[in-house]
Each structure stands twice: as structure tokens, then as C-alpha cells.
N, C-alpha and C positions, 0 to 999 in steps of 0.2 A: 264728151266722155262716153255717153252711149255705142257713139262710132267704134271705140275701142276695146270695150266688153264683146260687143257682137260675136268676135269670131273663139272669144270662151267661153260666154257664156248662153248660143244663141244657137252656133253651130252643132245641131246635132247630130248631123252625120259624123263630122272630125270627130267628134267625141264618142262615137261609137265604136267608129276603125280604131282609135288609140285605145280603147275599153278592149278589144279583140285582140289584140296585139301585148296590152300591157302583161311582165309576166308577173307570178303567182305564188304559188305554195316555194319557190327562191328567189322568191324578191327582196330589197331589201325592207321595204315592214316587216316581212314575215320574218325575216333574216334577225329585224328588232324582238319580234316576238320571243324567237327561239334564245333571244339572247337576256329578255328578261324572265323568260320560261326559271333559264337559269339562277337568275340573278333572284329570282322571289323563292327560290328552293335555297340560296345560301342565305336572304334573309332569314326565314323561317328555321333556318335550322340555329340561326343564333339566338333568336327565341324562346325554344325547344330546349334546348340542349341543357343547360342545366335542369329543367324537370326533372331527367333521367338520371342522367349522371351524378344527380346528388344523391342518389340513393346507393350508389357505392364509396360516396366520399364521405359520408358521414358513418361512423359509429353507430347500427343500426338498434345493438341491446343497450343501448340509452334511448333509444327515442318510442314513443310509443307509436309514431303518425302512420298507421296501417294506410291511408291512403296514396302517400307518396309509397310505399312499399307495391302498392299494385300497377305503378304506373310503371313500370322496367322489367323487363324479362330479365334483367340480371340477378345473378342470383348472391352477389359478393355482400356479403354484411360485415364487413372487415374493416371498413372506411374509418382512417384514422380520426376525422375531424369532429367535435365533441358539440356540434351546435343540437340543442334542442328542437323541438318543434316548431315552436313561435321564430326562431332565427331563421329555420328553416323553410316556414311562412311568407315570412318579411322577405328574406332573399328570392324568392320565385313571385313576387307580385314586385318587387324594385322595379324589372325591365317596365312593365305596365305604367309606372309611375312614371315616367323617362315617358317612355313611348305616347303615352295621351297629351303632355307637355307641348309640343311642336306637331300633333295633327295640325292644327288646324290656320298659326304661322306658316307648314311647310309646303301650303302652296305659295302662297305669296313670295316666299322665297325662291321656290322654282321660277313664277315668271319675273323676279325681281335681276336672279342672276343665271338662270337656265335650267331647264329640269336635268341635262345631262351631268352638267355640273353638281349639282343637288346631291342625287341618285348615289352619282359615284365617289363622292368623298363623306356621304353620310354612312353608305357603305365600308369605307373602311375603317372609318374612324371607328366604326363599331364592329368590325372583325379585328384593330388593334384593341380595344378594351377585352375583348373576349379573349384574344392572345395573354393578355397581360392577369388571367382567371386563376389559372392556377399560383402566380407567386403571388395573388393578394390572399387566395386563401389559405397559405401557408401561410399569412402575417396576422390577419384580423380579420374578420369578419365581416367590420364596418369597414375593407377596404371591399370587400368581394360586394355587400351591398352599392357600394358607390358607384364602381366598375357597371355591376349592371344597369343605375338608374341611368347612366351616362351611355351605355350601349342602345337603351331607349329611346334616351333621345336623339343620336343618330340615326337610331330607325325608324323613327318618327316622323322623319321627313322622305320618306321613300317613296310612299306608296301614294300620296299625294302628288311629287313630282311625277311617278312614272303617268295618272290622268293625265297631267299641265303635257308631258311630253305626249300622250296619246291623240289626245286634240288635235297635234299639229303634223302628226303623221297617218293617223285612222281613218282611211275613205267610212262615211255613213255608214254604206250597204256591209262595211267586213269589220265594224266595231263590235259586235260580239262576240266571234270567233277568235280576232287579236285579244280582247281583254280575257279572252275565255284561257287559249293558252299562256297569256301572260301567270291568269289567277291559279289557274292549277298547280304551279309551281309550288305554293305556299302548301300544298297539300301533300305532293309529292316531298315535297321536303319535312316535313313533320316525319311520314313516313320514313325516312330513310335514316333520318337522326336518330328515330327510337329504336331502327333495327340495327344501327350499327354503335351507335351510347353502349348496349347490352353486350355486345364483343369487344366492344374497345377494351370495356370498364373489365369485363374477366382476362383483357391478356397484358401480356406487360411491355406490349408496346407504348415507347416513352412513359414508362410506369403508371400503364392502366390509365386511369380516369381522366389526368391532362391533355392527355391525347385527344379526346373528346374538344376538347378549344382549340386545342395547335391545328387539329385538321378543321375543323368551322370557321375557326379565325384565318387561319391561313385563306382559307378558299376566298373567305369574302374578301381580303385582300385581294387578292390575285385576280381575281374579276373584276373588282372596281377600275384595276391599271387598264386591263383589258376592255372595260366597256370607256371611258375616258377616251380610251385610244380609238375607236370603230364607231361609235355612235355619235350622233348631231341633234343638234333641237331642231331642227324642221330638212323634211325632204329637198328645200331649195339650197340649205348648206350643205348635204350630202356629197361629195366626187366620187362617189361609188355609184352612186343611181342610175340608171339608163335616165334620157328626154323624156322618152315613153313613158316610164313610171312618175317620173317628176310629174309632168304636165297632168298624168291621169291621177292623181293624188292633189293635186293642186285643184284643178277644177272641181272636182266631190269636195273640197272644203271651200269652192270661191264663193258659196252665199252666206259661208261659215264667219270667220276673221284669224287673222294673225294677230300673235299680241303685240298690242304695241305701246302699251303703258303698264305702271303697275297699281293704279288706281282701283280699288277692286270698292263694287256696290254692295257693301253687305249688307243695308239695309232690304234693299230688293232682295239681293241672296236668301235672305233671311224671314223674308215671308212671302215668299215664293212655294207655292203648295207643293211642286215638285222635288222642294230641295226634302220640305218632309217627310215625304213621301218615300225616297232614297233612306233617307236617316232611320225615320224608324222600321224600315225592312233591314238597314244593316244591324241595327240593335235586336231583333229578332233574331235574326241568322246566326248572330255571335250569340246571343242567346241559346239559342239551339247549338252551336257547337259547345259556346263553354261548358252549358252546366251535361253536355251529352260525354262530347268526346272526352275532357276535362273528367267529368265524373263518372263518366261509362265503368271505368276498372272498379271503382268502389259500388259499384251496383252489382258487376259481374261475378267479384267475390262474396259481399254479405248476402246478394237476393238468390240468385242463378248458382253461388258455390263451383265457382269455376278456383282451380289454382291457377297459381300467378304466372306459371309458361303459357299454360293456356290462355291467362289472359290477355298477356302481351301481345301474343297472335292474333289474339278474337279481337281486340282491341282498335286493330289496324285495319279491319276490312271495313267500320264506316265511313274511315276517312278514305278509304281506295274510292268505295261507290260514288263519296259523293264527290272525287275527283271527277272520274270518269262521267256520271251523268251531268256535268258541268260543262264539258267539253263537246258532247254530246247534245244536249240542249241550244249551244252556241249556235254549233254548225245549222241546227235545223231553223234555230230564231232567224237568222242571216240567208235562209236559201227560201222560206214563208216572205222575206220582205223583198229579195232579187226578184225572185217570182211573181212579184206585187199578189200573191195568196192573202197579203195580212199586213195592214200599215204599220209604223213603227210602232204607234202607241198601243195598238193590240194585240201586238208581237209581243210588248212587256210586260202588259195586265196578264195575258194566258199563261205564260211562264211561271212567272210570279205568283200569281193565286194559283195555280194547278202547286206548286211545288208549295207551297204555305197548305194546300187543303191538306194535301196529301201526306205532308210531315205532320200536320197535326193526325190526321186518321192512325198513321200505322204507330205515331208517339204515346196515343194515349190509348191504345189497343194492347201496349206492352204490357201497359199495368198490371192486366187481366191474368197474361201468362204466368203458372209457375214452375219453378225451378226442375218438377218431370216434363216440363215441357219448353228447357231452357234453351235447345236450340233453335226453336221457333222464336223466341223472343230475342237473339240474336238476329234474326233474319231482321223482321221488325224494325229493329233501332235501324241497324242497316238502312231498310229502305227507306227509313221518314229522313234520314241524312242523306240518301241518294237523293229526295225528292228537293231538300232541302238547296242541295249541286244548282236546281233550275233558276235559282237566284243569279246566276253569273249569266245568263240572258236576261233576267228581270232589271232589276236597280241597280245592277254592278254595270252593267253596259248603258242603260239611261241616262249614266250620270256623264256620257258625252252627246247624249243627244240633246238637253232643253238648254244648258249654256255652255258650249265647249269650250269654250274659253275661259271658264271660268272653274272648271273640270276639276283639275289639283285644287283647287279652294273647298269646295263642296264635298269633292272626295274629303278632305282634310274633319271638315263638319263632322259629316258622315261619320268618317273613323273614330272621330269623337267620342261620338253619341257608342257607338257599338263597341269601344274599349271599356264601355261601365261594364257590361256582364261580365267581364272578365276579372273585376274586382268583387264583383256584387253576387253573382250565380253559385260559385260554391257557397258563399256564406249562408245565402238562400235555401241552398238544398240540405246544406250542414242543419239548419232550423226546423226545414221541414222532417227531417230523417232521422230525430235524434235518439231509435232503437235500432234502424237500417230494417224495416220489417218494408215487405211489400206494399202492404196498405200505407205506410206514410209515402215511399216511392211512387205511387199511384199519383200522389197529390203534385210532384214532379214533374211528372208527364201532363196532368190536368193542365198544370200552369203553361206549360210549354207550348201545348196544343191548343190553349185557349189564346196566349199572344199570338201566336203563329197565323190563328184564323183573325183576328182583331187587324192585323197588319196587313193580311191578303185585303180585308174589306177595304179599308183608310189607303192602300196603295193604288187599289183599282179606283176610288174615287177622286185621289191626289194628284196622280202619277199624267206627269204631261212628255211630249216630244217636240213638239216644234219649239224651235229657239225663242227665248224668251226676248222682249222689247229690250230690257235692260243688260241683256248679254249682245247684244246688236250695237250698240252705240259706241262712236269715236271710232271707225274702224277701219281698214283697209284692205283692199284686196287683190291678188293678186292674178298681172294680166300679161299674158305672153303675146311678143312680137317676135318675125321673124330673128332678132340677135338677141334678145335679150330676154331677162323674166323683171317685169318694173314692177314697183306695186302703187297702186292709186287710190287718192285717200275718195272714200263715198260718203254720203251725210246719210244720215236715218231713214228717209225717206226712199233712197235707193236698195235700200238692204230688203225690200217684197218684190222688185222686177230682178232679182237672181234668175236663177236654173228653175226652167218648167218642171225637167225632167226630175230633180231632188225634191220638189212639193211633192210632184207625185208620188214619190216612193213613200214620203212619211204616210 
């Protein structure tokens, strides 16, 4: 068997000419990326979207909930539907409800029957529940909660499948740049729900506010056909792909594995330092975004006295930054480890603790600010969210380097663990805040900056890269001959004579 590894995994001239030759920024991974760029901007916007939109669907001189009133630049308070505050509570935490459900089933499920498959009909199924938004809530309330716990759980198996799929397409060296464009979607698409919820809801196309679902639901629809039809669970089923790209994507994951059971180790998973290490940096960052972005408008109007056009603008620029310094961070983690500047796992701790110091610094600097000096404390939030972006080089990319294979499971965890704040952080901050004066808001920031740094420390101590023993075992890999691509099964002990040149990058 050695004899026939040799010329993939030995030869490293071939493997350099194919590395020179493979192409790039129009390849088809990137070609994947662009297309789940998309696809996590229609997730997120099914999400989203009733945040916003409820604020013109509802009856506004019934309700007293000044918070959801500062989350929409719309200005319609004319919303026929008579649900109270608590109703309207419950309805915007259902999705959540739904969504934490199958974190952490929907990898399993990816490698059980494909993440392509997964992705794309979890997708629709929950842009048809979101289609179906507006005639539940012209009937009951308890149909429009249901619809959402149900859109949840379709989406709940997403973003786990799209790791399981990443695994099997992500050379090493270009996994945080792919995951980086994939994850900004989610960002960009908040954005663009909130800007366009606030026009829909004031004009009377398809009568204002449903239009907000016909157009989120339709989209996700329409992409899921669309991705179904274009994309494959691994580069060796592609008929799009050049040899070129095949082979040089093939070899960067040949010390890696393909799956090829769906037996998954969760006990290892599960006390595995690394997998913690992920987990509770993702529960920080949702941390950081819930109770920031989540509660930013109820800060910017009782502390800062911004009105609510303003807010809705101001609103929007921490989530741009910490788009952009996400994508930004990527490119530079990925070009520090081509470079061999910086091995994998130091590439993730600097990321990581640099963007955890620094959101706590400029988090709990805001306190400080007041309201004569409210656009400083704008900038502020801003940057500790932009710093906060440098997590999608930290944990959000790691979690394909110590068991790729097991990638969508762990993701799944992960997602777990960091869908609590989103239950738990407003309630948190409602507690802490309950005059909205600055000094209790301080105490907000305190907390936030205090995990933030707790989780830089526990990640740089936890945080592994090389493939773990228990993600290696039963596995096979895949080895080209002049006609064919075979795959050959290896036992445990050949999974350390792989590729020189992949140790060395880690």
C-alpha cells in the first residue's frame, strides 16, 4: 500500500506544479463559497425578519414594548394585529426554540444522508413555513408561533451541515477565508432585512408587512432548488471541477478522511479540550452579539437619546464592522499560515484573544461615555463588535482543523451552547437595567467584557489544531492513479506517515 500513496502523498514536486496551476478566487470551492455567502444571508434573513416586521404588524398604542419599537426604522404604528407584549415575546424567541432543537442531531444528519441534501431542503422547508407567515397570522397567533418553532428547526440543521460539507471540500491552508465568506452572509443579511423590513412595512406592496415573508421566503426557496441543482458533497462527485482542482483539494485533505460511517465518538467529542474551547468562544460571541446588537437600540434610545431613525441607521454599522473585520481577519489568518509566519494553532489563539481583549476593552470603555458624548460611544460598540468579527479566523475556522470530520457535529454542539444568550442575554440585561440609567448599563458591559476576557484566557489554553486520535480512526483515503480516483482503506497507525508538507503548515 505504501507503493501507491507515494506519488500523492510523497511527491512533492507534482504537488507543487498542481498547487501553481490549481485555479482560485473562480474555482469551484470558491464558486461553493459564493453560493453559501448567499445562502447564509437568506438563512439569516428568515431569522430576522419578524423582529422587524412585527413592529408594523402589530397594533402599536396597545402595547407598551419600547424595545421592539426601537429595533425598525419603520415608522407604521397602524399594525392591525392586537397581540400583547408577552405574545409578542414568545413569537420572536419560538424560532430559537426550533433552532437549538436539531443543533446538534443536524450534523449527524448531514453525514448520515449528505450535507447538500441537509442544507437544501432544510432550507426550504423553512422559507415554505415563513411563506406560509402571513395567513397564520391572520388566523391565530398560536399558528404564527408554531410556523416559527418549525422554521427553526429547519434551520437548525444548516449551518452544521454546511461544516460536514466544508470538511470535505476546504483545502487546510484556505479554511478560514472559505468559512470567513461563507459566515459574513449571516451578517450581511441581517443587514439587509432590517433595511428593507422598514420599506416594505411602509409601502403597499403586497400589502406592506407580508411582503417581508413572500420575499425571505420565496428567496430561500428559490436557492435551495438552485443549490440542490450546483452543488455535491465532495469535490470527487463534482463534473464541474477541473483534475487540477480535484486532485489539489484531494491531496490537502489525504491525511485528513472522507466519511465513511455515521458512527460518530461523542464521548471523545465531548471531552475533548478543543471541542470546549470552540463552544465557549461561540457562547461568548453570541453573547456579545445578543445582548450588543440585540439590545444596542434599547441603549441608544434610553442612555445615548438617539430617535429611532437614527437608530435604526446607527444600529446597523456594528454589524457592517464586524462583517467586514471578519473577512478581513480571514484573509490575513490564511496568508500568516501559507506563509508559514505562524502555525495553525497560533494563528487561532492570536485571532481569538486579540479580538476577545479588545471587544472587552472598547465594551467596557463605553460605560464610561455620556450621552454629550454619544457619538464616541457609538464608535466604541462598533469597534469591540468589529474586534469581536476576528472570531471567524479564531473558533469558527478551528472547528475544521482538530476533527474535520466530525466538523458539522461539533459545529452542531457549539451552536448549542451559543443559542443560550439568545434566550438568556436580554433577560440578563432586562435585570441588570431595570431604570435604563447608565450606571446599571455599565454593569452590561462589565459582564460582557469580563466573559470575553475569561474565554480569550480558557481558548488559548484549550484550543488545539492537529487532528485528534479519535477523528483519525476507520478511515480512508483517497488515491489517484493514472485512470482512476480509488479510495484505500488505512488502519490508525498510517494516518502519522501522511504529507510532510501539511505537518508542517500546522
Amino acid at each position: 500500500m505504501s507503493s501507491e500513496k507515494t506519488p500523492l502523498l510523497e511527491d512533492k514536486e507534482r504537488n507543487k506544479d498542481a498547487i501553481t496551476k490549481v485555479p482560485y478566487y473562480w474555482s469551484e470551492r470558491w464558486k461553493l463559497a459564493y453560493i453559501l455567502f448567499i445562502g447564509t444571508m437568506a438563512h439569516f434573513s428568515l431569522r430576522t425578519n419578524l423582529s422587524v416586521s412585527i413592529v408594523c404588524m402589530v397594533n402599536q398604542t396597545n402595547s407598551s414594548n419600547t424595545y421592539l419599537h426601537n429595533q425598525s426604522a419603520s415608522r407604521s404604528d397602524e399594525g392591525t394585529l392586537k397581540w400583547d407584549t408577552v405574545t409578542q415575546t414568545g413569537l420572536l424567541s419560538a424560532y430559537f426554540y426550533g433552532y437549538l432543537v436539531l443543533q446538534i442531531p443536524g450534523g449527524w444528519v448531514a453525514s448520515k444522508f449528505g450535507p447538500t441534501n441537509v442544507v437544501g431542503i432544510g432550507m426550504a422547508l423553512a422559507g415554505i413555513a415563513t411563506l406560509l407567515t402571513p395567513l397564520a397570522a391572520g388566523q391565530n397567533f398560536i399558528y404564527v408561533y408554531i410556523i416559527r418553532v418549525i422554521a427553526g428547526l429547519c434551520g437548525g440543521v444548516i449551518y452544521p451541515s454546511i461544516y460536514t460539507l466544508w470538511g470535505r471540500w476546504a483545502p487546510p491552508l484556505e479554511a478560514s477565508i472559505l468559512i470567513g465568506i461563507t459566515g459574513i452572509g449571516c451578517g450581511i443579511g441581517t443587514i439587509v432585512t432590517f433595511a428593507m423590513t422598514g420599506v416594505l412595512c411602509d409601502s403597499s406592496f403586497l400589502n406592506g408587512w407580508p411582503s417581508v415573508f413572500y420575499i425571505t421566503g420565496g428567496f430561500a426557496v428559490l436557492w435551495s432548488i438552485l443549490w440542490i441543482l450546483a452543488v455535491t458533497d465532495g469535490p470527487e462527485l463534482s463534473k464541474r471541477i477541473s483534475a487540477v482542482e480535484r486532485d489539489y483539494i484531494l491531496k490537502s485533505l489525504s491525511n485528513r478522511t472522507t466519511q465513511v460511517n455515521t458512527t460518530i465518538p461523542w464521548v471523545s467529542i465531548l471531552t475533548c479540550s478543543a471541542t470546549w474551547a470552540c463552544a465557549l468562544c461561540n457562547f461568548c460571541s453570541d453573547w456579545l452579539d445578543y445582548s450588543l446588537l440585540t439590545c444596542l437600540p434599547t441603549f441608544m434610545h434610553d442612555v445615548l437619546k438617539y430617535d429611532i431613525k437614527e437608530n435604526g441607521i446607527l444600529s446597523c454599522l456594528p454589524v457592517l464592522l464586524e462583517t467586514t473585520s471578519a473577512l478581513i481577519a480571514c484573509c490575513i489568518a490564511d496568508m500568516l499560515r501559507q506563509k508559514k509566519i505562524l502555525s495553525t494553532i497560533y494563528t487561532r489563539r492570536l485571532f481569538q484573544a486579540t479580538g476577545y481583549i479588545g471587544a472587552a476593552g472598547f465594551l467596557m470603555g463605553t460605560g464610561y461615555i455620556s450621552k454629550e458624548q454619544r457619538t464616541l460611544a457609538v464608535v466604541f460598540l462598533s469597534i469591540s463588535t468589529a474586534f469581536n468579527g476576528f472570531s471567524m479566523a479564531g473558533y469558527s475556522s478551528n472547528l475544521l482543523d482538530f476533527a474535520p470530520r466530525y466538523a458539522g457535529v461539533i459545529c452542531g454542539i457549539c451552536n448549542f451552547i451559543g443559542t443560550v444568550p439568545g434566550m438568556v442575554a436580554p433577560i440578563v440585561v432586562g435585570v441588570l437595567t431595570p431604570h435604563k440609567s447608565q450606571e446599571e448599563w455599565r454593569n452590561v458591559f462589565y459582564l460582557g467584557g469580563g466573559i470575553a476576557l475569561l474565554s480569550a484566557v480558557l481558548y488559548v489554553i484549550l484550543a488545539r489544531s492537529d487532528i485528534q486520535p479519535w477523528a483519525a480512526k476507520n478511515i480512508e483515503i483517497i488515491i489517484e492513479n493514472p485512470q482512476s480516483v480509488t479510495k484505500v482503506p488505512i488502519d490508525d497507525n498510517s494516518v502519522n506517515v501522511s504529507t510532510n508538507d501539511y505537518e508542517q503548515q500546522r
